[in-house]
Structures are given as C-alpha cells and as structure tokens.
C-alpha positions as CSV (number, residue, x, y, z in Angstrom):
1,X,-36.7,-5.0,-11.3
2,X,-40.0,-7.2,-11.6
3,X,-40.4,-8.7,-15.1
4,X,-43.7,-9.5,-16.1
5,X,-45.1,-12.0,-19.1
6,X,-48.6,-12.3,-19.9
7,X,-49.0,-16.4,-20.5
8,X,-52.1,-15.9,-22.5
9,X,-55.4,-13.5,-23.9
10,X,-58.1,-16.0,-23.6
11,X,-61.3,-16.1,-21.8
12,X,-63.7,-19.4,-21.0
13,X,-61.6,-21.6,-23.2
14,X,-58.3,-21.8,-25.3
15,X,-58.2,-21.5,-28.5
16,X,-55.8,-22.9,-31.5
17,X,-54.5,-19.1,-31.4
18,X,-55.0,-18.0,-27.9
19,X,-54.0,-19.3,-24.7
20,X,-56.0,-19.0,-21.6
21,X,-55.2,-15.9,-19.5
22,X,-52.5,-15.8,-17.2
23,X,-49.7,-13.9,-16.0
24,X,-46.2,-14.6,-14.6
25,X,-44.3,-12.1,-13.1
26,X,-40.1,-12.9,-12.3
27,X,-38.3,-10.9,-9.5
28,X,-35.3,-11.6,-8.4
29,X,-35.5,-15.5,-9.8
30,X,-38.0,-16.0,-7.7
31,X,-41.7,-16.2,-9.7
32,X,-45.2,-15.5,-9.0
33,X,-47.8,-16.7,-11.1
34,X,-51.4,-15.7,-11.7
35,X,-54.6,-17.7,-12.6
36,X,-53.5,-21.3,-13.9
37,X,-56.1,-22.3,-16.7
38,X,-56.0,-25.2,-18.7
39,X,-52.9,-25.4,-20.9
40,X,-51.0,-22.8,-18.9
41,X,-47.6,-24.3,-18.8
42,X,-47.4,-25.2,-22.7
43,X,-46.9,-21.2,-22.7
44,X,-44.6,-21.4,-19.2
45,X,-42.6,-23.8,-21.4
46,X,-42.2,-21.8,-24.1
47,X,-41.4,-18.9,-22.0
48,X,-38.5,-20.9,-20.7
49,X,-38.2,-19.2,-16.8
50,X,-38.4,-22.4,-15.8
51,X,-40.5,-24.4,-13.0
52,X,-39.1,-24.8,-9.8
53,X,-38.6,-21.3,-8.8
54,X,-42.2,-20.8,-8.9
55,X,-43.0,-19.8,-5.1
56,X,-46.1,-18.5,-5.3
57,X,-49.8,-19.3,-7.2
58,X,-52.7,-16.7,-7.0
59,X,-56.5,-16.9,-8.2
60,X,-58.4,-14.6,-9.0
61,X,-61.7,-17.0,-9.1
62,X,-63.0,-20.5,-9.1
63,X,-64.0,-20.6,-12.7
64,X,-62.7,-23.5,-14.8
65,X,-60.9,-21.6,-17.4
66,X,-58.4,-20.0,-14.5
67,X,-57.9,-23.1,-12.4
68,X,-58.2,-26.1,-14.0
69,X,-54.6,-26.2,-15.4
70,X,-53.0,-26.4,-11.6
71,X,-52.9,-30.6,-11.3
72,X,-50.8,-31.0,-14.2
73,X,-48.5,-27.8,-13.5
74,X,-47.8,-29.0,-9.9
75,X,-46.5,-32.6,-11.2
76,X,-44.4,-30.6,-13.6
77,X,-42.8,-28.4,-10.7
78,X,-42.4,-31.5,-8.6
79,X,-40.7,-33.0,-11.4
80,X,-38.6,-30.0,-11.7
81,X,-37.0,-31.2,-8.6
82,X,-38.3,-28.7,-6.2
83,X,-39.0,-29.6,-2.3
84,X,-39.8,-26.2,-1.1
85,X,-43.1,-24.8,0.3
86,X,-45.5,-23.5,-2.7
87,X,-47.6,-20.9,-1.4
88,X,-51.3,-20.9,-2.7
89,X,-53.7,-18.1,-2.4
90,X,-57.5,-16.9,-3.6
91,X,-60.8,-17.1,-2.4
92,X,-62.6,-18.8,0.9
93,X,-62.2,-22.5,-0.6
94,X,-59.2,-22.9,-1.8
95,X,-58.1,-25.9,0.1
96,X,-61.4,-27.7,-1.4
97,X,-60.3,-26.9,-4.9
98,X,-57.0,-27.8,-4.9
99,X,-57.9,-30.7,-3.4
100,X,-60.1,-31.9,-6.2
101,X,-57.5,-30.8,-8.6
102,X,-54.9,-32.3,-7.2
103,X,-56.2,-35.9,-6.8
104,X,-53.9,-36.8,-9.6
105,X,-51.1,-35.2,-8.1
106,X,-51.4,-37.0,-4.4
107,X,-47.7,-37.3,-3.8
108,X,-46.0,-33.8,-4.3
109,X,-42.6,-33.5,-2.9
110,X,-43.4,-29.8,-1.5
111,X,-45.9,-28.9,1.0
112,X,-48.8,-26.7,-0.2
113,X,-49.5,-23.4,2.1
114,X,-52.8,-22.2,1.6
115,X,-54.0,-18.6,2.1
116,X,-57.8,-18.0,2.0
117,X,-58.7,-14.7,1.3
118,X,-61.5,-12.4,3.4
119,X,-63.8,-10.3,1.2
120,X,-61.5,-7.4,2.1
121,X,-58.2,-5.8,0.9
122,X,-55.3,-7.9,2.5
123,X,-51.5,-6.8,1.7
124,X,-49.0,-10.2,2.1
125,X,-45.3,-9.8,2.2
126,X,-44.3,-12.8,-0.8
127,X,-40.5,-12.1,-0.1
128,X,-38.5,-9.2,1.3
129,X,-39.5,-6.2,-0.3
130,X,-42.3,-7.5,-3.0
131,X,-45.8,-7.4,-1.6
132,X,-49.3,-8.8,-2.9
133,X,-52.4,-6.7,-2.7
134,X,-55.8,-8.4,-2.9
135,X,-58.4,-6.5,-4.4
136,X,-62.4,-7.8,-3.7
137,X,-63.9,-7.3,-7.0
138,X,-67.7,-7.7,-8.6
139,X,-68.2,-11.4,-10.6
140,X,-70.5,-13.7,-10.5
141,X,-69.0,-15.6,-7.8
142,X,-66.1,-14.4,-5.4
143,X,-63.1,-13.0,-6.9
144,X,-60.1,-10.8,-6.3
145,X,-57.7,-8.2,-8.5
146,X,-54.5,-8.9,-7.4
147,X,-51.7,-5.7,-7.2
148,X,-47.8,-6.6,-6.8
149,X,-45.5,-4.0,-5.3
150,X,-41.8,-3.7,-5.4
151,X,-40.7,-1.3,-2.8
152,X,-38.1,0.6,-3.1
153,X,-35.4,1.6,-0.8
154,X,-35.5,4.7,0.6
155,X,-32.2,6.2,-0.3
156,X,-29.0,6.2,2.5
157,X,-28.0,9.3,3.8
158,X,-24.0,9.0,4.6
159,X,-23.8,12.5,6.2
160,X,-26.4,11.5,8.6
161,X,-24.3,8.4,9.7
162,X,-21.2,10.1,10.1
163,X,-22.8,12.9,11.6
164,X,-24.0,9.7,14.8
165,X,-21.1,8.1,14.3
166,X,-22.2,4.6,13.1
167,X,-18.9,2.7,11.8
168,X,-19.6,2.5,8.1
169,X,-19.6,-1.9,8.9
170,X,-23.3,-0.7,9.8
171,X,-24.3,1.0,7.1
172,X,-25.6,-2.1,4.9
173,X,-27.7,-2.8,7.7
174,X,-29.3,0.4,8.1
175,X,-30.2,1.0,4.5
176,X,-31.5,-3.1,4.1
177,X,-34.2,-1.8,7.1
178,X,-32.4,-3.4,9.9
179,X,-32.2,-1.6,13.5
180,X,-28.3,-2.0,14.9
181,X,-26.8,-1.8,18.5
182,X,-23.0,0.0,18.5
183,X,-21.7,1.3,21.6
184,X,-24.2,0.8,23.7
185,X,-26.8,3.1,21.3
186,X,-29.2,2.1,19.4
187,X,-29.7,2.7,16.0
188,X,-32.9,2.2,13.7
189,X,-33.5,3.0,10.0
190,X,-35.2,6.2,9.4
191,X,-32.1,7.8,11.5
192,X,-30.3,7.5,8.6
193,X,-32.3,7.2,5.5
194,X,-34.2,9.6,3.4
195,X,-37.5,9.8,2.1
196,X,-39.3,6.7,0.6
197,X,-39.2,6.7,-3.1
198,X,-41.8,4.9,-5.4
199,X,-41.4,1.6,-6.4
200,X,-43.1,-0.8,-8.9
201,X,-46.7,-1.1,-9.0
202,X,-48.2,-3.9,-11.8
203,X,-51.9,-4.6,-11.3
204,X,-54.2,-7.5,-12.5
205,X,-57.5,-7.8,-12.9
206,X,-60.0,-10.4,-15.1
207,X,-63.4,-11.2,-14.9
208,X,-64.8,-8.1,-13.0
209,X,-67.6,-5.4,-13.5
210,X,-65.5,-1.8,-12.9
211,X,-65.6,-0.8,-9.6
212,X,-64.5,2.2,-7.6
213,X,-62.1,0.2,-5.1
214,X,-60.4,-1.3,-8.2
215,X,-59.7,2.6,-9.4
216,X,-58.5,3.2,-5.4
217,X,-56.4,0.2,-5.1
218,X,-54.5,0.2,-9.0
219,X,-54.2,4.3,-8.4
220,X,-50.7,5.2,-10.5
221,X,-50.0,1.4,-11.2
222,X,-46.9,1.1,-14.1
223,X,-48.7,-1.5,-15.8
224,X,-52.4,-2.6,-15.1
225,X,-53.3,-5.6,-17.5
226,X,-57.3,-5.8,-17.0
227,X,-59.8,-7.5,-18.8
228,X,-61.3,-6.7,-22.1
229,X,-64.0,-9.5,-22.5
230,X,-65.8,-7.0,-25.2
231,X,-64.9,-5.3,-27.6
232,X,-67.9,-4.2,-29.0
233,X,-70.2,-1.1,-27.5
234,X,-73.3,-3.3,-28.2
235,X,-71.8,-5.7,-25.9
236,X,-72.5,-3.5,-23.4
237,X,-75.3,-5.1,-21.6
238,X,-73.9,-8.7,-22.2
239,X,-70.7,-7.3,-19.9
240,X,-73.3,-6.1,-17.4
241,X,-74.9,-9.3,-17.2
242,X,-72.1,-11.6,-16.7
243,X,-70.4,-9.1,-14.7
244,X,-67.2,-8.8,-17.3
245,X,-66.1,-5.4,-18.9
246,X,-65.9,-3.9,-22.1
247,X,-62.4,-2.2,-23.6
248,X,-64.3,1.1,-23.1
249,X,-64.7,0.4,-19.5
250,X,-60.9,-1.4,-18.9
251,X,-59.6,2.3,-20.5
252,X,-61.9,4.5,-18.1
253,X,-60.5,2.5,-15.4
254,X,-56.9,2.6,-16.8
255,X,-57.9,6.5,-17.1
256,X,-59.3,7.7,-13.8
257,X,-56.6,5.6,-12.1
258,X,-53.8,7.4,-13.7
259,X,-51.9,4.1,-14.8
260,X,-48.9,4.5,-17.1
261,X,-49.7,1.5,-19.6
262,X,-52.7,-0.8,-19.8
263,X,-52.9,-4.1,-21.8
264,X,-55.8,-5.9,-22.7
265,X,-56.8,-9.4,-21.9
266,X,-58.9,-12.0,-21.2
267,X,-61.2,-12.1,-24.4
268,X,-64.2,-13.8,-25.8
269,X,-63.5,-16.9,-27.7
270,X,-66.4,-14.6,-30.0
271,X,-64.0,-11.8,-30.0
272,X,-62.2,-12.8,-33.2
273,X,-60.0,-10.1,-33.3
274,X,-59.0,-7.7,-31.0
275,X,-57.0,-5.4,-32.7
276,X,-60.5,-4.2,-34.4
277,X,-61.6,-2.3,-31.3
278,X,-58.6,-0.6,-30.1
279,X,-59.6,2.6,-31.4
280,X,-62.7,2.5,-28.4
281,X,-60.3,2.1,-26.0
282,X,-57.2,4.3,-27.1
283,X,-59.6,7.2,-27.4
284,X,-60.3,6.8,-23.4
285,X,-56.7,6.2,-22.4
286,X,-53.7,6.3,-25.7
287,X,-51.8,4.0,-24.2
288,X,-53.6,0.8,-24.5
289,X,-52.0,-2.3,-25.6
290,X,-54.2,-5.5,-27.3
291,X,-52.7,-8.4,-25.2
292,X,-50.6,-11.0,-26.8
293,X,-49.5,-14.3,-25.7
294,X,-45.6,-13.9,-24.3
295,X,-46.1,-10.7,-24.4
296,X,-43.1,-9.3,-21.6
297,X,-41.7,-6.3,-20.3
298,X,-39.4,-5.1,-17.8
299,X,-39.9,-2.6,-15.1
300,X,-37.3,-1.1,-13.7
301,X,-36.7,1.6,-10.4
302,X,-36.7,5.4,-12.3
C-alpha cells in the first residue's frame, strides 16, 4: 500500500491559504518526500507522520519556492532523533545546493547521500520493492518528474513447488525473489511463481511544458498529481513562455496517458481560485481533482 499526501498547491510563494507544493508519499513507515519549499514542514507537522522516518528527499528543480525549506526541515529530523543515512536526489548540483542550505544546519547527526541525476530516465531501487523513476522534463532550468512504483509480487504457485519438491520451509523465499539451494538443486524464482501482476504507479510532475516522454513515462499511472500553474485559456502563451502548463494541458496529459485520477497543483499565487476552472480540465479528462493541502489517499494492490 503506498499512501500519498499532497503537503501543499502553491506555486513561487506561499500564501496565507496555500502552502507551497509538495508531496509526501508513506510506504511501509518508511517516507519519501518531494520538493521541500519554504514552510514545508508546518504542513508535515500537521500531517503528523512524523520526521525521522523520512529516508528519502527528491527535487524536481533548483527554484526557490521547491528547495528553500530543506535547512530548517533537516534540523527538525535531526532533532527527531534520527542517525540514519538520508538519501538526497535531483539535478547535476545538488551537493552545491544543499550545501548553501545547509550552512545553518552544519552538524546533522545523519550522513547525507547525494544522487545527481543525468538528463536521462534513471530507475533507483528506494527500498525492496518501491522504485523511483526520473523523468527529464522542459523548464527553464534543469528539472525532473519523478514516478514511484510499488511492485507487486508475482503470485506463488504451490503446485509448481510440490510438483519439484521444494520443502514448503522454502517457499517464503521463493515468493520474496530469493534463489534457494535444497538437495544439491538449485532453485530460483520464476520456477515457482506466476505471472507479474501490476503494482502501484503515482506520478509527479511541477513546473514543466507537456512533453511526450512525460506521456511515455506516467503511461497508466493510479494517480498523476501535475501542475496546473493556469487556469485560464488566455494564459496560454504566459505557460509557453515560462515553460509551466495550463489545466487544459495537465488533463490532455492525464488523458493520452490513460491515468486513473489526476489532481491539480502547483498554482499561481494570481490564480485566486482554482475551483473556477475545473470545468477546462474535466472536459479533457472527468476525473480531475483541484489540489488541496493534506489532501491524502491510499492506494492499495487490486
């Protein structure tokens, strides 16, 4: 199950009313977080998941309103009491910018990993079975979709074991993708498991032009949260120029990529109200959703 909360809507600067835009997703205790803008853990506070069990902070970009929250949060994990590895990932200099972020936070009591990201999809492993895709996408400066993947086991096959005459001790093994020696044989998975089954697929994506790798890599996603920095048609050529998207645009993505839900996010401090413009999207793809801060939901295997 991967559980996913959307830490805020907001888009260059936090408002009174809206948060800046982040997004936390929970599996199996364990946390990944996504973009860390200014104010970001006021709303992790309120969530109440806690601090320490975050293992794992992406980027998507550089730009002040998605980073400039991570000195602060890192003190407040520290303080949390954790002495773990915290894994830190997002574009070629990373290392540089946490470094100038974390000038008031010189004495963490957990090392910092940093992964640096090529201008190509990479697929990293963040713990047995849940995997991060990173997506190039078109900004103004270098910047990356992110796509999180539970797999799911593929489903054990108990006649097949009998029928080689693996002591049922083995089984566990076999199904959790581990190869086993018995009697002088060997033994690997796919002697004794079925076909893979589909997992859970949540995709991210802020501060972006639509592009056709974006539609390849969030194909048949179970939740897609994208950006919606316009409302407005008229807006059009203002999304063009600063390389953001309209709600139009997010739902013809959401659309040709056959996701099941897609929430909106990430909008103009000029975009007053959101709800206004729904219609433009929920004519392209019904099942739109105007982003709300704490807004959470549960995916589960089906």
């Amino acid at each position: 199950m991967l559980d996913v909360c959307l830490l805020g809507t907001g888009g260059m600067m936090p408002l009174p009313n809206r948060w800046l835009t982040a997004l936390l997703v929970r599996c199996n205790g364990r946390k990944i977080l996504v973009d860390c803008g200014e104010g970001t853990q006021i709303t992790l506070k309120m969530l109440g998941w806690g601090f320490k069990t975050i293992d794992t902070i992406c980027f998507t970009h550089y730009h002040g309103d998605h980073v400039t929250g991570l000195g602060g949060l890192l003190l407040t994990i520290g303080n949390s009491g954790r002495t773990e590895p915290l894994t830190l990932i997002g574009p070629v200099g990373l290392k540089k910018v946490v470094e100038g972020l974390t000038v008031i936070a010189p004495d963490l009591p957990f090392e910092l990993n940093y992964i640096e990201l090529k201008e190509e999809e990479t697929r990293l492993e963040i713990q047995k079975g849940l995997f991060v895709k990173t997506v190039p996408v078109e900004h103004t400066i270098s910047c990356f979709a992110y796509v999180i993947e539970l797999e799911r086991k593929s489903k054990f096959n108990p006649e097949k074991a009998i029928k080689l005459g693996i002591p049922v001790t083995y089984w566990k093994k076999l199904q959790d993708g581990e190869a086993v020696e018995w009697n002088n044989k060997y033994y690997t998975p796919d002697m004794v498991l079925g076909n893979k089954r589909k997992g859970i697929k949540v995709s991210y994506c802020t501060d972006s032009r639509p592009t056709t790798g974006l539609v390849n890599s969030i194909k048949n996603s179970d939740l897609f949260i994208c950006e919606g920095m316009y409302g407005d048609e008229e807006d059009k050529i203002q999304a063009y120029k600063n390389k953001h998207m309209t709600f139009s645009e997010a739902a013809t993505l959401a659309k040709e990529a056959e996701v099941k839900e897609l929430w909106l996010t990430h909008f103009s401090p000029a975009l007053k109200e959101p709800d206004q413009f729904i219609k433009i999207a929920t004519d392209i793809f019904p099942n739109t959703i105007i982003g709300k801060t704490l807004m959470m939901k549960s995916l589960t295997f089906y």
